[in-house]
C-alpha positions in Angstrom: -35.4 12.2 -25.1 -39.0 13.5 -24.6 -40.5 15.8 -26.8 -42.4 17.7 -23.3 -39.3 18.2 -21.5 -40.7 18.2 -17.5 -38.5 19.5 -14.4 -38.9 18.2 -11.1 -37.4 20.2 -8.3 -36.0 19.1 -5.2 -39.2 20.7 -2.8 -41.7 18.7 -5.5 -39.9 15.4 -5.0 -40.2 16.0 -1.4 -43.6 16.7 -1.7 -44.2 13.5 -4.2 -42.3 11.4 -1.7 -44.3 12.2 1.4 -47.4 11.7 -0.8 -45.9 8.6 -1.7 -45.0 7.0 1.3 -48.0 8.6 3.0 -51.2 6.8 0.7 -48.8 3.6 -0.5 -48.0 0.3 1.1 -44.4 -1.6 -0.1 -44.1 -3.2 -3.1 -44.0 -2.1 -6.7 -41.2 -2.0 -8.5 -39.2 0.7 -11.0 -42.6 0.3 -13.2 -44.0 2.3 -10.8 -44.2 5.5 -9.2 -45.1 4.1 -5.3 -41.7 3.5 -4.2 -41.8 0.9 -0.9 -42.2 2.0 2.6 -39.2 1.7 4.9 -40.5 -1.4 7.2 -39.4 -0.6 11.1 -38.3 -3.9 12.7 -36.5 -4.0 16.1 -33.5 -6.6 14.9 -32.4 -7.8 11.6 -33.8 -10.5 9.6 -31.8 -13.0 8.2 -34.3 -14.7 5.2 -32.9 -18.3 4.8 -34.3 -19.2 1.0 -34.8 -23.1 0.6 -32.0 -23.6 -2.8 -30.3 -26.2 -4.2 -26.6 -26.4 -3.8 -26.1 -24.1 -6.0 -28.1 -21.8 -8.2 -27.0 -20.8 -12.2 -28.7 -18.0 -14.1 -27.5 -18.0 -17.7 -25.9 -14.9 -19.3 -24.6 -16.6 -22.5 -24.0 -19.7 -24.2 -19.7 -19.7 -22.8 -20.3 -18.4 -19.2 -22.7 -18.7 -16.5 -23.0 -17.3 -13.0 -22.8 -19.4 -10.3 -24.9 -17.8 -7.3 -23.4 -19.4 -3.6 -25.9 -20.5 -1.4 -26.3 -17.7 1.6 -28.3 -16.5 3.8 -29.9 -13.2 2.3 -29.4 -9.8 5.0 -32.4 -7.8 4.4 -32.0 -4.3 5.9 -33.8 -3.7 8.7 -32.7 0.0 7.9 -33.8 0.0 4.3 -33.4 2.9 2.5 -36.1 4.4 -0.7 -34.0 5.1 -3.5 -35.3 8.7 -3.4 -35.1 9.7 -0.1 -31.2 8.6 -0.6 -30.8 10.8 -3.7 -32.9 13.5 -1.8 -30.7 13.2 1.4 -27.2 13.0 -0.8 -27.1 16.3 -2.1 -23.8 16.9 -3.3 -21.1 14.7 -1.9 -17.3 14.1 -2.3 -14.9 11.6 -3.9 -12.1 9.8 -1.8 -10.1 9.4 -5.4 -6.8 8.4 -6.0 -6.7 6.4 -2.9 -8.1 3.3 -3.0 -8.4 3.1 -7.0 -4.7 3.8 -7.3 -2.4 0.3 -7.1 -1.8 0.8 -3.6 -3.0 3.0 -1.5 -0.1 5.6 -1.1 0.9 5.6 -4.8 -1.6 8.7 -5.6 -2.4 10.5 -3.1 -2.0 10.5 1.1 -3.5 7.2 2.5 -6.5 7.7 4.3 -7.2 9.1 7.6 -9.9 9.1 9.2 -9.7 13.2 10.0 -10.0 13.2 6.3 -13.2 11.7 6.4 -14.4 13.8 9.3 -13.3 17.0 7.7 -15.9 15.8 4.7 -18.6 15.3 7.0 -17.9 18.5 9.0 -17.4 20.8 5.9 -21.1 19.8 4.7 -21.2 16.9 2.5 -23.6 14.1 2.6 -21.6 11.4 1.1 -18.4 10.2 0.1 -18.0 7.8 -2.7 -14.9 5.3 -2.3 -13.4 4.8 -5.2 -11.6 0.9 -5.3 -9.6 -1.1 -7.8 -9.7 -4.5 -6.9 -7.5 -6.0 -9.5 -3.8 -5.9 -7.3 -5.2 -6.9 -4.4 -7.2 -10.5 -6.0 -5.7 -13.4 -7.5 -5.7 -14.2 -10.8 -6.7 -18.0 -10.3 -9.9 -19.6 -8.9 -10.8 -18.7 -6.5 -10.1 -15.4 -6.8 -9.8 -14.7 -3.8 -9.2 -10.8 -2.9 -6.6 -10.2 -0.5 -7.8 -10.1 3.4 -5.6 -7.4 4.4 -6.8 -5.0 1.8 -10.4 -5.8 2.6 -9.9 -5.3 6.1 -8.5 -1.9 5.0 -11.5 -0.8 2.5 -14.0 -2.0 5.7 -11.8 0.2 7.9 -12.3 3.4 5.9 -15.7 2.9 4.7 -16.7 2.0 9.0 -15.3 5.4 9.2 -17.7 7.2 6.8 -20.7 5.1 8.5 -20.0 6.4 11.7 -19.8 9.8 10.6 -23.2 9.2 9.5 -22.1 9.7 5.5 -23.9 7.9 3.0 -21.1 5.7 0.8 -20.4 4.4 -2.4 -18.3 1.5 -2.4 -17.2 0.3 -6.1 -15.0 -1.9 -8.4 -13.2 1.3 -10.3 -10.0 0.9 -12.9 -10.7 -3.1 -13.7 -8.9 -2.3 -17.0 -8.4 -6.2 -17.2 -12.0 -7.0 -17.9 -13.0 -3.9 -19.6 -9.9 -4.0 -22.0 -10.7 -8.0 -22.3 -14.8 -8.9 -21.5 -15.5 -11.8 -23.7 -12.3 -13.8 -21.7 -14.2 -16.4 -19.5 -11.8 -16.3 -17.1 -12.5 -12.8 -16.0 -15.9 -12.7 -16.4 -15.2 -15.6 -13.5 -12.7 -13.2 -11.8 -14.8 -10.2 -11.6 -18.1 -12.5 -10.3 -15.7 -13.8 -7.3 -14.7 -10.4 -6.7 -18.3 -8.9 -6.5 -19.4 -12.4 -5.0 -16.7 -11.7 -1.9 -17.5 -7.8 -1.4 -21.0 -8.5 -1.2 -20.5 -11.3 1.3 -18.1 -9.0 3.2 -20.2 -5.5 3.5 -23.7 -7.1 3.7 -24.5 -6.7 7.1 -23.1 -2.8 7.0 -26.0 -0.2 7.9 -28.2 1.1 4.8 -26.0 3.9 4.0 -23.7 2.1 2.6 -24.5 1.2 -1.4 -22.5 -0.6 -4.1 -21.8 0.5 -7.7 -21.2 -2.1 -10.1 -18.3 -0.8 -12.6 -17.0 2.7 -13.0 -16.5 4.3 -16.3 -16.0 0.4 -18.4 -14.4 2.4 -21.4 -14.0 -0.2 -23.6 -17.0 -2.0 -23.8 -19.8 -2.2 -26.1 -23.3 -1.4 -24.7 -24.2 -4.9 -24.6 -21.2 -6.2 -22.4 -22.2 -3.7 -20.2 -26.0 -4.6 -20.0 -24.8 -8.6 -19.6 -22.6 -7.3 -16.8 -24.7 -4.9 -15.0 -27.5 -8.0 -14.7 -25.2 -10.5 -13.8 -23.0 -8.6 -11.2 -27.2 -7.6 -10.0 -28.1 -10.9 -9.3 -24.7 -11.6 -7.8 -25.5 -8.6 -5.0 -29.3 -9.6 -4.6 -28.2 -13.0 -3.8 -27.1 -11.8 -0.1 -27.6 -8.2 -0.5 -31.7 -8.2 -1.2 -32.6 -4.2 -0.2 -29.0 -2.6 -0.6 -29.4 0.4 -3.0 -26.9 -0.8 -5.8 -25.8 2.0 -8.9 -25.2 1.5 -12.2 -24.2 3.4 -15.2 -24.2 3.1 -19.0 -20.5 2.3 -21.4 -17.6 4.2 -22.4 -16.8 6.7 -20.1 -20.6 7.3 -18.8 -21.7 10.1 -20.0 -25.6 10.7 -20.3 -26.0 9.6 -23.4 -24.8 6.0 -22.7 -27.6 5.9 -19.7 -30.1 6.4 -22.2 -29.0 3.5 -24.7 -28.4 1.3 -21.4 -31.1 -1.6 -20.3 -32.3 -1.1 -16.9 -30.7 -3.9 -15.4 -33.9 -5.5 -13.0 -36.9 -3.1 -13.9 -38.5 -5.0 -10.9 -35.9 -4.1 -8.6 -37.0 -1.7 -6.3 -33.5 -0.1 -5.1 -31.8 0.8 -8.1 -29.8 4.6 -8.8 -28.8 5.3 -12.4 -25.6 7.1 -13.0 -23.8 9.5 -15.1 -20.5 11.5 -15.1 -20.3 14.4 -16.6 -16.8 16.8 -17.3 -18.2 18.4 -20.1 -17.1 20.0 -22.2 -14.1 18.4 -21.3 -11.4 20.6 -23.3 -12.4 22.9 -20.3 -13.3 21.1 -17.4 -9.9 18.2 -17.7 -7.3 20.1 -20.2 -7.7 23.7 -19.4 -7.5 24.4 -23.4 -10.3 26.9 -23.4 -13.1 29.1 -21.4 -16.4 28.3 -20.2 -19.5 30.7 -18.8 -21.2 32.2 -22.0 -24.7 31.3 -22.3 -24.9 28.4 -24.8 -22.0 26.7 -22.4 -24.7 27.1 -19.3 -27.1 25.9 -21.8 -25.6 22.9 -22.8 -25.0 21.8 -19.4 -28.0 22.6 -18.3 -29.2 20.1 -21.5 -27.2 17.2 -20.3 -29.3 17.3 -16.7 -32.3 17.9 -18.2 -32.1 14.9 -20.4 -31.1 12.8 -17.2 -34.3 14.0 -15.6 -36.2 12.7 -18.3 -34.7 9.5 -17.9 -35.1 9.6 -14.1 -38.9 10.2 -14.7 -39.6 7.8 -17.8 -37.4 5.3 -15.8 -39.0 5.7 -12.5 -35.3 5.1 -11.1 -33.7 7.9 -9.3 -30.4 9.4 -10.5 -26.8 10.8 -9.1 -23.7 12.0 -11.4 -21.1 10.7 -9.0 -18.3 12.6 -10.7 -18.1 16.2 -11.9 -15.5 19.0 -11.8 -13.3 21.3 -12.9 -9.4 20.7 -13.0 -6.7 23.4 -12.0 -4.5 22.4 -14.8 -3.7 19.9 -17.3 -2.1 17.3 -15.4 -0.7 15.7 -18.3 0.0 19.5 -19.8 0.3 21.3 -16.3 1.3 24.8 -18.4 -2.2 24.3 -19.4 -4.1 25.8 -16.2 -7.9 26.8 -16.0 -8.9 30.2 -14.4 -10.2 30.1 -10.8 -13.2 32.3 -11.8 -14.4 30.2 -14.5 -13.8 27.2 -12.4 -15.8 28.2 -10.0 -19.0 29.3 -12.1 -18.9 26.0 -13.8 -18.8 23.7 -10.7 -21.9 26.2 -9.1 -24.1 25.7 -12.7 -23.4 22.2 -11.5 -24.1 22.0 -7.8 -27.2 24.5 -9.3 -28.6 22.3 -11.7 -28.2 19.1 -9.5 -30.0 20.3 -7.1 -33.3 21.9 -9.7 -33.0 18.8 -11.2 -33.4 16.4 -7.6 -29.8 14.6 -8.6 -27.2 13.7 -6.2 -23.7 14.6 -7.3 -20.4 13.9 -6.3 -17.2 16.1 -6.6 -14.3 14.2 -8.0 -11.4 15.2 -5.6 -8.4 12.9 -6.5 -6.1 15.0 -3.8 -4.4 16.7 -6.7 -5.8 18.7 -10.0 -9.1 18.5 -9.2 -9.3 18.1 -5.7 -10.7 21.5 -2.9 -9.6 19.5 -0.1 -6.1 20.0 0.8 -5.4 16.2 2.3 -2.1 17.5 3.8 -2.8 21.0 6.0 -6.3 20.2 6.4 -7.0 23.0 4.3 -10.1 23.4 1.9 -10.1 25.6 -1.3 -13.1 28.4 -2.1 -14.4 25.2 -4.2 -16.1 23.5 -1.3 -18.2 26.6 -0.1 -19.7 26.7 -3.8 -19.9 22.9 -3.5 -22.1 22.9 0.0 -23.8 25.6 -0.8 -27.0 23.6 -1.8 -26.5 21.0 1.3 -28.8 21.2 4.2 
């Protein structure tokens, strides 16, 4: 952490970004401050790169990555990594849909009114949360089912056309992160990423991919050799996508900091953090929050992430945060509605001093404000927009 702690606010970044785009041509990457220009080009270019039959970039001495030869989609609608962030705000999580088994098992399948209620309450983006691992096989090659694709396209074609940003991701893979050094799923886990990549690549701007939620489980360096490899794997067709990545364990800030920035050439790159702290209150409902030192400590965690942001040169989102009702594993354990509240506006507060996008983890139960049933939100998602423009 830096000894100078320095805040940027969300009108400075504004200001830095116009000044930015306004005396810099494209190029540079994270090393930099002058983040590229958006090029305007009347159709899409397909780039066709003169390879071999097929390309492998090492990880380690047992497993390599094998990169299919394709024709790279650069985005004619490329997005800067900060004007994203900066256009975000505060968004919403799809949970317990896609991520669960099936879809149904969690929470309501998806509709697209629940989309459009997102977009018309006031959020900027909905991250779709999607385990991957019941829906692929579990030989070469892999391949993940065409149905369930079709239904992941379906729902995040929704959010595009409701002009949302998206986050599409690979989210409970407990079978690699329980197991990384097997071969096999190293294999597994490239094919999936190799397909989704493939499948989404000509999708508008908005949409961007996130490499692994929360990989509880493995060390710091399985997570650096996966964040680079499952990199190159998106790059190889997906050259201006903004992609996210995130740190070990369960991703809170301080595995960020320990984490190697995957391509520090890579010029469309958001960090990520979650953050539930402390989480006796915010998931278990054991005790209070709202003195002082509790605003202060939070207010500690997004500091430090702005430091990184700045050091880094890479902008940043916490793409979950909340507060749960109740203890869904204890549900006599139930958090007051008051404190509830304050702590998700410190939140919503500090993303917003800080220039971070955040997302709201609604799972359609314990911590959700949107009432997926009567179409119904809770006072949550007032607090939540509240920063939005």
């Amino acid at each position: 952490m830096l000894s100078n702690k320095i805040n940027i606010t969300k009108p400075f970044i504004t200001i830095l970004l116009t000044a930015i785009i306004a005396a810099c041509g494209s190029g540079g990457g994270n090393t930099q401050i002058d983040s590229p220009q958006s090029a305007v080009i009347e159709t899409p270019i397909e780039v066709v790169i003169d390879t071999p039959e097929e390309v492998t970039s090492p990880v380690d001495e047992t497993h390599q990555v094998t990169l299919p030869v394709t024709k790279p989609f650069t985005l004619m609608d490329e997005i800067n990594p900060y004007i994203a962030i900066a256009d975000m705000d505060v968004g919403i999580n799809l949970g317990n849909t896609f991520d669960a088994p099936n879809e149904g098992d969690w929470a309501l399948p998806a509709k697209e009114s629940f989309i459009k209620a997102f977009k018309d309450a006031g959020f900027n983006h909905v991250r779709i949360p999607v385990t991957w691992h019941e829906h692929t096989g579990k030989m070469a090659p892999y391949e993940i089912d065409s149905d369930f694709l079709d239904r992941v396209e379906v729902v995040v074609d929704w959010a595009l056309k409701h002009d949302l940003y998206v986050i599409l991701n690979a989210h409970h893979e407990s079978w690699l992160k329980e197991d990384y050094q097997d071969n096999n799923f190293k294999a597994r886990f490239d094919s999936i990423w190799t397909q989704i990549a493939a499948h989404f690549k000509e999708k508008p701007a908005k949409l961007m991919f996130e490499i692994l939620n929360e990989p509880n489980g493995m060390t710091i360096e399985d997570v650096n050799e996966v964040n680079k490899r499952i990199l190159s794997i998106i790059r190889n067709g997906n050259p201006n996508r903004l992609v996210v990545f995130s740190g070990h364990g369960y991703t809170p800030i301080s595995s960020l900091l320990e984490t190697e920035i995957p391509d520090p050439q890579d010029k469309f790159l958001v960090g990520n953090f979650h953050s539930y702290d402390p989480w006796n209150f915010a998931g278990q409902c054991q005790t209070s929050w709202g003195t002082d030192d509790d605003k202060t400590k939070l207010r500690d965690i997004y500091q430090r992430a702005s430091d990184w942001s700045i050091v880094n040169q890479i902008p940043l989102m916490v793409n979950e945060f909340g507060a749960a009702k109740f203890d869904f594993t204890q549900p006599e354990n139930v958090c007051v509605l008051s404190e509830r509240l304050d702590y998700i506006t410190e939140h919503v507060g500090l993303a917003n001093e800080f220039g971070i996008a955040a997302s709201f983890w609604d799972d359609g139960g314990s911590f959700s404000t949107y009432d997926r049933t009567n179409n119904s939100w809770g006072p949550e998602k007032d607090v939540l927009v509240s920063e939005n423009e």
